[in-house]
N, C-alpha and C positions, 0 to 999 in steps of 0.2 A: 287264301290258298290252303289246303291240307295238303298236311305231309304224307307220303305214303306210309305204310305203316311194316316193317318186316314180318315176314311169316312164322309162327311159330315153328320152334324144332319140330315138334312132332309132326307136320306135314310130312317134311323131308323124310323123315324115320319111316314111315307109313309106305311112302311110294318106294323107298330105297330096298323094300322088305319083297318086293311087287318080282324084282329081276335076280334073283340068287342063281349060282351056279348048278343046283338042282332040281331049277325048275326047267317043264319041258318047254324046249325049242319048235319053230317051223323050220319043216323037213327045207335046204337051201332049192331055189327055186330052179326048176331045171335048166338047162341050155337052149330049148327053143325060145323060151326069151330073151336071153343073152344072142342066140344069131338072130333074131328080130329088129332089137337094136345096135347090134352091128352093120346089117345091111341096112338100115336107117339112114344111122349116122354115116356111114361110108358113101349113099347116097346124096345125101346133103354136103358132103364136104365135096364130089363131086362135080355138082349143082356148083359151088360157091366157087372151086376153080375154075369152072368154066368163064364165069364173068368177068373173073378177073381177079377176087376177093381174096389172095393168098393167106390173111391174118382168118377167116373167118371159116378158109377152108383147113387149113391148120388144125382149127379148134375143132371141127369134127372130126377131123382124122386122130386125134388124142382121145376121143370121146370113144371113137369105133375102136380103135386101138384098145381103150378099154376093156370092153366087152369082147374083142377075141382072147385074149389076155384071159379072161373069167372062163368061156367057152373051153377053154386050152384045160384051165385048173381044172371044171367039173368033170371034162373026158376024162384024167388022169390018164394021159398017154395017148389017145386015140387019133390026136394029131401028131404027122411026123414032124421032127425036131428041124427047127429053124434051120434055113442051108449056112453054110460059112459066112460072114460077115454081114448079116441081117441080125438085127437085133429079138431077141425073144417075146 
């Protein structure tokens, strides 16, 4: 059997040099793909309540939830504000 061997430092240093605060970003990716997979996921969590699958429709509706969540942030604003007692 061989041992695995560790990486040198300088790997780490090399790639850690790769993401600094001044290097350029991609521009964040618009909201038509965030309501895409919203109405995806909201579709699918639908699908799975129908059956019966509460645990599985749950986990889509956290998923979709997600992504209106992102959709909300990129508008800044352009969604009206959650009515009383609905969670944001």
């Amino acid at each position: 059997m061989s041992a695995r061997q560790p990486r040198p430092a300088a790997s780490f240093a090399a790639r850690s040099k790769r993401w600094t605060s001044g290097a350029a970003r991609p521009e964040p990716k618009n909201s038509q793909n965030a309501q895409g997979n919203y109405e995806r996921y909201l579709a699918l969590a639908r699908a799975e309540a129908q059956i019966g699958n509460t645990v599985g429709a749950e986990n889509y509706y956290q998923y979709a939830e997600h992504y209106f969540r992102s959709m909300r942030s990129d508008s800044e604003g352009a969604y009206p504000p959650a009515p009383p007692g609905e969670p944001e």
